[in-house]
Short mmCIF file of the C-alpha atoms (twelve columns), coordinates in Angstrom:
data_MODEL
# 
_entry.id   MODEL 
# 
loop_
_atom_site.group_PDB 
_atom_site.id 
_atom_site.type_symbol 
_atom_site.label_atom_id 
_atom_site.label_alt_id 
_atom_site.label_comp_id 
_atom_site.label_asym_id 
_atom_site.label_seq_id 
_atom_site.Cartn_x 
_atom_site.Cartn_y 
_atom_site.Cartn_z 
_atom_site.pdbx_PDB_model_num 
ATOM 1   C CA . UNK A 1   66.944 129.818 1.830  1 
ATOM 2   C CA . UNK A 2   69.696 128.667 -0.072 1 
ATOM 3   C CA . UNK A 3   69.383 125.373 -2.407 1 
ATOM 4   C CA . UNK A 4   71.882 123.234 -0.450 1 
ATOM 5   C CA . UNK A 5   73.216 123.388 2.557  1 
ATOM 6   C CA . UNK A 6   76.275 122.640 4.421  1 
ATOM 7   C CA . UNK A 7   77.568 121.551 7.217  1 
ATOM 8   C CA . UNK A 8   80.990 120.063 8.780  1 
ATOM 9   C CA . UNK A 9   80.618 117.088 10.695 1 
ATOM 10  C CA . UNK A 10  83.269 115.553 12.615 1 
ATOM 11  C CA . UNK A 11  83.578 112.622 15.625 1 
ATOM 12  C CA . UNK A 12  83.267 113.746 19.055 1 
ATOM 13  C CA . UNK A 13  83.446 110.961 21.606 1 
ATOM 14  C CA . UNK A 14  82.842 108.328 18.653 1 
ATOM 15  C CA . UNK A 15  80.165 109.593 17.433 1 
ATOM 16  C CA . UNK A 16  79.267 111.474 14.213 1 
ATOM 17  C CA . UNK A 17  78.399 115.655 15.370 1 
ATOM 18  C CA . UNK A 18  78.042 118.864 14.024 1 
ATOM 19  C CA . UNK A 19  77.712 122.805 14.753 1 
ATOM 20  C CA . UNK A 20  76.010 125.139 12.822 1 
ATOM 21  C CA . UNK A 21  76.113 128.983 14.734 1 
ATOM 22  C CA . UNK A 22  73.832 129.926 12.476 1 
ATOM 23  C CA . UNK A 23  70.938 127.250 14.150 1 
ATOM 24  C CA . UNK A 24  72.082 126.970 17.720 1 
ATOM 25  C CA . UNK A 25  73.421 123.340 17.476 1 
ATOM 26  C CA . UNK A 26  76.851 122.470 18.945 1 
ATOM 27  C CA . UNK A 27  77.349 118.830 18.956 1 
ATOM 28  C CA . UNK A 28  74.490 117.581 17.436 1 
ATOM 29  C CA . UNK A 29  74.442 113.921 16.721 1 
ATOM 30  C CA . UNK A 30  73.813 111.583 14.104 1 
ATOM 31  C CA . UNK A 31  72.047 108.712 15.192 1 
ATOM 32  C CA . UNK A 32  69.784 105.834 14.246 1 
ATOM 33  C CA . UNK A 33  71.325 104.359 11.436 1 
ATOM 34  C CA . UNK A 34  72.545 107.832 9.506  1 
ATOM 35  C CA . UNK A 35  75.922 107.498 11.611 1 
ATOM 36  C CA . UNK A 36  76.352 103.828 9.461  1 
ATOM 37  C CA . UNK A 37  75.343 105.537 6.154  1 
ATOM 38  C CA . UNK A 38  77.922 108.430 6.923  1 
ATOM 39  C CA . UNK A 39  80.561 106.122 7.565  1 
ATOM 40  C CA . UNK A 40  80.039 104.437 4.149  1 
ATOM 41  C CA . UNK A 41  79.718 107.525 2.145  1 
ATOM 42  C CA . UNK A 42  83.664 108.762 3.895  1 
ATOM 43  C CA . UNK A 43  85.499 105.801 4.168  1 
ATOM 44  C CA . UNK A 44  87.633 106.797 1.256  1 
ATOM 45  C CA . UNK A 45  88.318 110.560 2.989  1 
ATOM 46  C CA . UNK A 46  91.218 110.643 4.382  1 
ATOM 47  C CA . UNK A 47  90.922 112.256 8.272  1 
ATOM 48  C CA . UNK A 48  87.572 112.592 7.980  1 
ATOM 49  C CA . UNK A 49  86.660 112.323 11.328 1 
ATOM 50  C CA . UNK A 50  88.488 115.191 11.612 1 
ATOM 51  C CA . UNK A 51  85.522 116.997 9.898  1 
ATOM 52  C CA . UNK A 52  84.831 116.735 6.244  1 
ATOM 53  C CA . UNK A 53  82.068 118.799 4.065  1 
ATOM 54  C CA . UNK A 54  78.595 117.677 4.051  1 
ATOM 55  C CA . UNK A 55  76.354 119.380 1.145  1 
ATOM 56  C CA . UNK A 56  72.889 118.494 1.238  1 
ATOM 57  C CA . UNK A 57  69.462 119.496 -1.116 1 
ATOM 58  C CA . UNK A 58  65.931 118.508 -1.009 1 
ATOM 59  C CA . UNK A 59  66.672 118.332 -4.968 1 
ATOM 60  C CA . UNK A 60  69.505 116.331 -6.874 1 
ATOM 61  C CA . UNK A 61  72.381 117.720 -7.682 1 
ATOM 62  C CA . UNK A 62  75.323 117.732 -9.708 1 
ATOM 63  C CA . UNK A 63  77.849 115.263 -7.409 1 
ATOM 64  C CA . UNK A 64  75.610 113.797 -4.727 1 
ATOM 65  C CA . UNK A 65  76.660 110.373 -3.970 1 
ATOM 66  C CA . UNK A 66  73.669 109.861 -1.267 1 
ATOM 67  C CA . UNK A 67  69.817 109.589 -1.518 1 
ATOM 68  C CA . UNK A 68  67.247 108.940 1.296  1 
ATOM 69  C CA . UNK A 69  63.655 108.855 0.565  1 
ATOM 70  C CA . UNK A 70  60.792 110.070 3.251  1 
ATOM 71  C CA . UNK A 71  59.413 107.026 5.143  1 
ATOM 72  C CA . UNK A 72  57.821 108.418 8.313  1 
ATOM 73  C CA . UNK A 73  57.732 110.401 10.933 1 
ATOM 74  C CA . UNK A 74  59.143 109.010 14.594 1 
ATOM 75  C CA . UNK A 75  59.678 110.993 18.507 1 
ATOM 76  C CA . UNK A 76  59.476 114.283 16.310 1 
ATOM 77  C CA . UNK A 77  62.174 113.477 13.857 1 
ATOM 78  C CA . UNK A 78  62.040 111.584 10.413 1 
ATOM 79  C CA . UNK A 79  62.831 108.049 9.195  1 
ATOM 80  C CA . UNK A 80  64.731 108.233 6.041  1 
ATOM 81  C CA . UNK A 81  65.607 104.938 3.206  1 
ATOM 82  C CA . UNK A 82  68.755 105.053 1.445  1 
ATOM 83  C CA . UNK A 83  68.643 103.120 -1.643 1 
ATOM 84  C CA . UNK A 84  71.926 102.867 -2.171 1 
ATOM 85  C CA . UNK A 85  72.363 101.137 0.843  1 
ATOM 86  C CA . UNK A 86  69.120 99.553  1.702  1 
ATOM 87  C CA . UNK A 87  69.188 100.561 4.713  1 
ATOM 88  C CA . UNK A 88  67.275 103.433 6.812  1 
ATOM 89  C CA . UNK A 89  68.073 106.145 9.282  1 
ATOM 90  C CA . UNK A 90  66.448 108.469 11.675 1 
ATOM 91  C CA . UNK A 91  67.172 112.310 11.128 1 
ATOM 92  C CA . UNK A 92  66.269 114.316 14.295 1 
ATOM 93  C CA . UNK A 93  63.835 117.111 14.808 1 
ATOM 94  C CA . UNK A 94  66.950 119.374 14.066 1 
ATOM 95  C CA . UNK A 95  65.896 118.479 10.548 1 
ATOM 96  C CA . UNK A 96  63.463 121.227 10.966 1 
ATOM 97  C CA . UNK A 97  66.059 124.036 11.573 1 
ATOM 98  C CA . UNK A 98  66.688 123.661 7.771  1 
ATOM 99  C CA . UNK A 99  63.384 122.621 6.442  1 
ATOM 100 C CA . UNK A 100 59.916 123.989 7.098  1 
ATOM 101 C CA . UNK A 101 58.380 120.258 6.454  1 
ATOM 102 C CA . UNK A 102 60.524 117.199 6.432  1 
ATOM 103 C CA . UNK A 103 61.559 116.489 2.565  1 
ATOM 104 C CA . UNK A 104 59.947 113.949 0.817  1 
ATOM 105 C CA . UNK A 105 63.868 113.266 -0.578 1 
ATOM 106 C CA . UNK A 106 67.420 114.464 0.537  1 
ATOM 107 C CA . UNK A 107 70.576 114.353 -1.804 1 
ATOM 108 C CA . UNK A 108 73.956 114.014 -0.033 1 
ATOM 109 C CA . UNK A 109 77.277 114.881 -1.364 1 
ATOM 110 C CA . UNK A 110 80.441 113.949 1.096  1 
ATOM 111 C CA . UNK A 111 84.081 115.635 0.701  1 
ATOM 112 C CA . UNK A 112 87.200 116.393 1.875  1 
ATOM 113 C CA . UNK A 113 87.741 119.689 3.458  1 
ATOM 114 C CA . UNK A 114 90.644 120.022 1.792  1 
ATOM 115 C CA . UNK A 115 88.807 119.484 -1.285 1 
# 
């Protein structure tokens, strides 16, 4: 398994989505609260509801911007706290196609495509 992952979300239908081919998922949402955080974190990419890169790590890493610590688990999926933000968001048992467990901590980097 690689180190971190990534994926390309975009907005369908005004909401945050994604596909990965390699998983299964076409459309998959972000909900509960991760939509907000992911709306902070790109506000300063320009188009990126168009789709922008999403690299994530159950370790830091040089560049990540985002945090969220393991709260608990909820309907299968995972409550997550970003500190950054003080806020907290719901990650979906899709989680699961990436992780064997839930992490106990996720590190976020968001940028451009283009980039």
């Amino acid at each position: 398994m690689n180190a971190i992952q990534i994926l390309a979300p975009y907005r369908y239908e005004g909401q945050w989505v994604f596909d990965d081919a390699t998983t299964g998922l076409v459309r998959e949402p972000f909900v509960a609260g991760i939509d907000t955080m992911i709306d902070h974190f790109v506000k300063d990419i320009p188009d990126a509801h168009k789709g922008f890169r999403l690299l994530f790590s159950p370790t830091p890493f040089p560049g990540h911007l985002m945090k969220l610590e393991w709260r608990r688990p909820e309907y299968g999926g995972n409550w997550y706290h970003c500190p950054q933000l003080d806020r907290e968001g719901w990650l979906c048992p899709a989680l699961l196609k990436y992780f064997a467990e839930a992490p106990q901590e996720l590190y976020a980097q968001f940028e451009s495509k283009t980039k």
